[in-house]
N, C-alpha and C positions, 0 to 999 in steps of 0.2 A: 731852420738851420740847426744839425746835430752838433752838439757841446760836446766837450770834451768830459768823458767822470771826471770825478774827482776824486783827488788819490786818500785815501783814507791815512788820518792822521797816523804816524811813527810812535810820537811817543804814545800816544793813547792805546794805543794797540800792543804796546809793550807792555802797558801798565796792565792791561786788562789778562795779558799772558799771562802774567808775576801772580795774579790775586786770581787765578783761575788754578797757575799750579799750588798757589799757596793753602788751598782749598783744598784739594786734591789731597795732598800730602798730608792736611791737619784733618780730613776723614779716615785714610787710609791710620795714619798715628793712633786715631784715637779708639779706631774698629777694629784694627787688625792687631800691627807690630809695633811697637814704642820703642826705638833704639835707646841702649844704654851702654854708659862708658864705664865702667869700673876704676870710681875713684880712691880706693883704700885697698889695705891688705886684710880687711876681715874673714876672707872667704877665700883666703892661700890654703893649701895650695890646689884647689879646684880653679878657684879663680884669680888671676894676677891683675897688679895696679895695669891695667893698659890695654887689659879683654874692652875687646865690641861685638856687642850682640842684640840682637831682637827680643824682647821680649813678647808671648804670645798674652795677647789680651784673651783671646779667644777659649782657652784653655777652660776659665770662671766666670764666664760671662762678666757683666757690666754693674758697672755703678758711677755713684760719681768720680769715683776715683778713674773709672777712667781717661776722664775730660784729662788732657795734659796742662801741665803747669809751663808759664811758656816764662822761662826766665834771662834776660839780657844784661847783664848789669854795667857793662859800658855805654848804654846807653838809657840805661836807669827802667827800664822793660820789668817788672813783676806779675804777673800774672796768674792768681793762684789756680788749681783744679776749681777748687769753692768759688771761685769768684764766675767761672764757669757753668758748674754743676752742682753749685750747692745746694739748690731746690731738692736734690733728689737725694742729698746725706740726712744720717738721723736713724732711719728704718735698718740699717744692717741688712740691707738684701738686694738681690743681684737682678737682673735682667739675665733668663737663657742662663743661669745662674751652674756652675759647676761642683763638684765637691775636691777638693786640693789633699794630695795623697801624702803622705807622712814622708820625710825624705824630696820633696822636690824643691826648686831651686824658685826662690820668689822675690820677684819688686812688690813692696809696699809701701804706702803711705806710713811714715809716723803719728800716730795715732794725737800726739801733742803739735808737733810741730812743724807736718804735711811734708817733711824732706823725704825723698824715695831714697826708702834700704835695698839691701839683697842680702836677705839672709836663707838657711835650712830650713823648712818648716818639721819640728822635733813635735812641738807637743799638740793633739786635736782635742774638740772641745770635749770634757770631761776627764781627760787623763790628770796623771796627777805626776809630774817632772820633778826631779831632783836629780843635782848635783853633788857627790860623795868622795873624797880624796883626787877630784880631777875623771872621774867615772859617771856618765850619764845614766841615772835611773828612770826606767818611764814607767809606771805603775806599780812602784815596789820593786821591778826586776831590772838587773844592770843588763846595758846590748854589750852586746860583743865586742870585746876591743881589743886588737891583737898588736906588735910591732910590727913596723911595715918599711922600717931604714930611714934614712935622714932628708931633712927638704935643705939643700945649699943655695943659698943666692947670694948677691956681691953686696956688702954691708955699705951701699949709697944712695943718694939721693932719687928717690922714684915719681915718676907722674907730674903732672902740672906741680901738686902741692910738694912739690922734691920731699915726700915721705922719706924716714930709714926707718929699714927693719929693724925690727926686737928681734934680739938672736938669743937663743941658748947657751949658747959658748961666749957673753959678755963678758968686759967689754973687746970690743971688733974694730978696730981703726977703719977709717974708711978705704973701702977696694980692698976691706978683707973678705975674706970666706965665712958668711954666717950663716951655721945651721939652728936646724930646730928639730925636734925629734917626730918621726911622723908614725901614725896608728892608722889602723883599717879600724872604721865601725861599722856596725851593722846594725840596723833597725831592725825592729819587732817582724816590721812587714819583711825583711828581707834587704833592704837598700843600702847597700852597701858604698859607702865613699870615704875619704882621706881626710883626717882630723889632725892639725898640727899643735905641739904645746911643749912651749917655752918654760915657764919657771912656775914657781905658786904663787897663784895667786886668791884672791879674794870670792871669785866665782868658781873657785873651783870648787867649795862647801857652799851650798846653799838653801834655804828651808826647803818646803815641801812645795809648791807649787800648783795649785788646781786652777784647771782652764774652766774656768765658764763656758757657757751655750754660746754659740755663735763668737768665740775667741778663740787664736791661735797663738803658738805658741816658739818662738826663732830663736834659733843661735846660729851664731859663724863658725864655719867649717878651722879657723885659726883661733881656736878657743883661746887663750891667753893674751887676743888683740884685738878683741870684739866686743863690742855696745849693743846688747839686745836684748832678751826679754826675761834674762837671769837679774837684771836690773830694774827695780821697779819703775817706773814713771817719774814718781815725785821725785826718786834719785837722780833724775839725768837719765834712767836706761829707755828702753823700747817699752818693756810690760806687756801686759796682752794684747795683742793686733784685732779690729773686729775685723768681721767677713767681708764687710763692705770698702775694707780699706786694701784688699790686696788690688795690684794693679795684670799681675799675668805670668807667665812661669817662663823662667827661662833653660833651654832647651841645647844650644848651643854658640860658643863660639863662633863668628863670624870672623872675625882678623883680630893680630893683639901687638899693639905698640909697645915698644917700653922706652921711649922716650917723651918729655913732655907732651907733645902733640900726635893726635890718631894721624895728623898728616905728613906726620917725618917717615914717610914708608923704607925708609931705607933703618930703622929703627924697629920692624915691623919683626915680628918673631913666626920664625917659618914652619913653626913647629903646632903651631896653634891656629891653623886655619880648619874653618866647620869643625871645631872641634867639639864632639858631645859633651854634655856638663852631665858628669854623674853625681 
């Protein structure tokens, strides 16, 4: 006598969907494109609180920094890269491994305390960086820095972490108009992009700077609102990045929020879609 099949379980077949795309996704993440949200203002005005973009792994090849860190904290989720990849940290060296050009746009690992930056890549290994009245030197020589007119945006609460700007024109009551003064620099190599600075500050004189072998060297395109490598380590700042810690370059804009959430599209800024990151 012919039976009837039997209908294959609902949820099992759900579940197996979920951890098949879940798979998927965290190869594709971790070989390919790593999306990132742009949570500060250190990288105004190339980058605003609320850019979405891919970052290409591809670019420098691999390491552990790779592995993604997969972090949840409403439901208590930590997950570090190391806890991942940490067999293959230590050596400073890449898999299909790339060389990262002066002037490009980079996620890294924090070299202390694994949080992903995005900063410039200014200084390669052996140059020697300084800092001079608010003037970047890279090997004894100043680049280029010209006026380039003012960056204005509305002096209020920005992004998840309701950021306010530091304006130049302080202080700014809120839902005023706060600028900053903006400059064209230009690299050695020729890379030209947009550097914002607000008042004087501390990093704006700084000693001399020499990159070791296999170290890099970052600053933020919003020089007077930026945490990176004009600050040493033990201070609190970024300090030299190794090779092994960058995670990929970012290239362009995909879509930019400026409200709390990437999903208030009506929030979504029309001006910044594919937009190239110079």
């Amino acid at each position: 006598m012919q039976t009837e099949a039997k209908q294959p379980n609902a949820i099992l077949e759900t579940i197996k969907t979920i951890v098949y795309a879940l798979l998927i996704a965290g190869v594709f993440r971790t070989l390919f494109f790593q999306p990132f949200w742009i949570p500060s203002g250190s990288m105004k005005d190339t980058l605003l609180i609320g850019d979405f973009l891919f970052v290409n792994k591809m670019a420098y090849g691999y390491s552990y920094a790779s592995c993604p860190s997969v972090r949840i904290p409403a439901i208590g989720l930590n997950v570090d890269a190391k806890n991942l990849c940490g067999v293959f940290d230590g050596d400073n060296k890449r898999f299909l491994g790339g060389t990262p050009e002066r002037g490009d746009t980079i996620v890294f690992r924090h070299p202390v305390n694994g949080t992903d930056y995005i900063k410039r890549l200014i200084g390669l290994p052996g140059d020697k960086i300084q800092m001079k009245d608010g003037l970047l030197y890279i090997n004894g020589q100043p680049v280029g820095l010209v006026p380039d007119g003012t960056f204005t945006e509305i002096a209020d609460a920005q992004g998840p972490q309701g950021l306010f700007p530091a304006c130049a024109n302080a202080p700014v009551g809120r839902g005023g108009e706060c600028t900053k003064e903006k400059l064209e620099e230009t690299l050695p190599n020729g890379v030209t992009h947009s550097v914002l600075n607000i008042t004087r500050r501390a990093t704006d004189n700084t000693p001399v700077y020499s990159v070791p072998a296999g170290q890099y060297f970052f600053m933020g395109d919003n020089r007077d609102n930026s945490t990176d490598s004009r600050v040493p380590q033990s201070l609190g700042g970024v300090g030299f990045v190794p090779y092994e810690n960058l995670i990929g370059r970012a290239d362009r804009v995909i879509f930019s929020s400026a409200g709390k959430s990437m999903l208030y599209f009506w929030t979504w800024r029309s001006d910044r879609f594919f937009k190239r990151i110079e």
